[in-house]
C-alpha positions, -999 to +999 in steps of 0.1 A: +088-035-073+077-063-094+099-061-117+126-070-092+110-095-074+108-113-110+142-106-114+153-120-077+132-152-086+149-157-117+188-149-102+178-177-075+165-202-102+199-200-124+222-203-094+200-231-084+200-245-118+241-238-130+247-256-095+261-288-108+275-310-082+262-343-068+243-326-044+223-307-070+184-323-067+151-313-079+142-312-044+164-277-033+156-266-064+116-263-054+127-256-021+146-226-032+116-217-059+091-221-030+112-199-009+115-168-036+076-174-042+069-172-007+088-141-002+074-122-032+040-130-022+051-116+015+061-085-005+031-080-026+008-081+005+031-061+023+029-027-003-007-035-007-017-034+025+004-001+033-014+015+000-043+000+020-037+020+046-022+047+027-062+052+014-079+050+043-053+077+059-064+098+029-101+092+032-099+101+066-084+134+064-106+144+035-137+135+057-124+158+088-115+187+062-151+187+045-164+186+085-141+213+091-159+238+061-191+227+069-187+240+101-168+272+090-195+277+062-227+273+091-210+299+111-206+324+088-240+322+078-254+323+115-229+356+117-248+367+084-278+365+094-271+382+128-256+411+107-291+413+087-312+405+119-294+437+138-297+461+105-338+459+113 
């Protein structure tokens, strides 16, 4: 993803820079820079929030899984002890 954000930024500063006319300024050409900057930063936040949330999905089904054993695990060892109570 990087990688072709660099390589965006890079196409947009040589059509910006092999533009030569007499409308060609320095100005457009931080404009345009600016604008690939802008929009790569847009995309970076973007894919790192969603691995953001990609985490927190994760961590949340881990949590209700381990709450799910613990349960399983408690009531197989009340049903145990019932078995060992009733043998007496």
């Amino acid at each position: 993803m990087k990688k072709s954000l660099f390589v965006a930024a890079i196409a947009a500063i040589s059509l910006v820079a092999c533009k030569k006319g007499e409308t060609t300024s320095t100005e457009a050409s931080k404009d345009s820079v600016a604008a690939v900057s802008d929009s790569a930063t847009t995309a970076i936040d973007s894919t790192a929030d969603a691995a953001k949330d990609s985490i927190n999905t994760t961590t949340e089904i881990a949590k209700d899984s381990v709450k799910a054993e613990g349960k399983v695990a408690k009531e197989e060892i009340k049903a145990e002890e019932k078995k060992e109570e009733a043998k007496k």
